[in-house]
N, C-alpha and C positions, 0 to 999 in steps of 0.2 A: 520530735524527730529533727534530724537536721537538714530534712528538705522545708518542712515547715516554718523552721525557724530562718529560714533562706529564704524562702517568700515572703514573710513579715518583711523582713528587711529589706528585699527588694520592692516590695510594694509600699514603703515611706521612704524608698529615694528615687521609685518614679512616681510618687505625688508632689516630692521637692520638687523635683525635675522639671514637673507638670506645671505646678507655681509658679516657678520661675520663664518658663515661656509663655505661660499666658500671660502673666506680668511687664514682658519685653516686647511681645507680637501681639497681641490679641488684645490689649486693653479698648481697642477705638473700634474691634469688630460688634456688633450687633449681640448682645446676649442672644437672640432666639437663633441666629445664626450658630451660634457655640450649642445649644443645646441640639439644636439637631443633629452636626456636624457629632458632638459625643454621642447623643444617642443612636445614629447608623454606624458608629466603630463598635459600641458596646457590643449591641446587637451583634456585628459581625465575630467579633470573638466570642459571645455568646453561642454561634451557633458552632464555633470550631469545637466547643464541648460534646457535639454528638460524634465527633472524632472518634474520643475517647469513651462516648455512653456504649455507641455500639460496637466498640469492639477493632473499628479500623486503623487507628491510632495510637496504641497506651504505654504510653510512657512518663513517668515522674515529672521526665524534665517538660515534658511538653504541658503536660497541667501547668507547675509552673508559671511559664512561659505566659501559656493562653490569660492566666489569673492575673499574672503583674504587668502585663500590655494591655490588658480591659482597665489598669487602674489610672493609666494617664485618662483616658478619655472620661472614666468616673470624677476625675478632678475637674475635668472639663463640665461635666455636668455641676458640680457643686459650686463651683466658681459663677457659674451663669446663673443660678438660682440666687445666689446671693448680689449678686450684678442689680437681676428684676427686684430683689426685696428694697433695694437699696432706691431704685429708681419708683417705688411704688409708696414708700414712706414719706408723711408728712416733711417738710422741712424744718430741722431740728433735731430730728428722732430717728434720723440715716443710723444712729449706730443700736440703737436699742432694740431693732426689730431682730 
């Protein structure tokens, strides 16, 4: 459908998006800092889905919404994991892991 395919698309130009300011702000912050910091937004939009489970909120556009605003902070998370892999690797082997 064509809200489906609006999601896709909006949730790989805010994972760009996402990249590009952790890339500009957040390179010198603390990975475990980033991963908390993503994991209490997720969570918070996470819970904005019982909006829509129960019945208080249903609307298209707001699934959407909730889905492609949880994805900057999932970028957030994946960025920081890869951060720790990176700082946890022998020297030499930062790109292999």
């Amino acid at each position: 459908t064509a809200q489906n395919q609006t999601m896709v698309l909006l949730e790989k130009l805010i994972f760009f998006i996402g990249l590009n300011i952790v890339r500009k702000y957040a390179l010198d912050v603390s990975w475990r800092k980033l991963i908390l910091f993503g994991s209490l937004v997720v969570t918070f939009f996470n819970v904005l889905y019982f909006l829509i489970v129960f019945d208080i909120f249903r609307h298209a556009w707001f699934y959407i919404f909730t889905d492609v605003s949880a994805q900057f902070m999932y970028t957030l998370n994946f960025l920081a994991s890869v951060f720790c892999m990176v700082e946890v690797a022998e020297p030499g082997y930062e790109a292999i892991t």
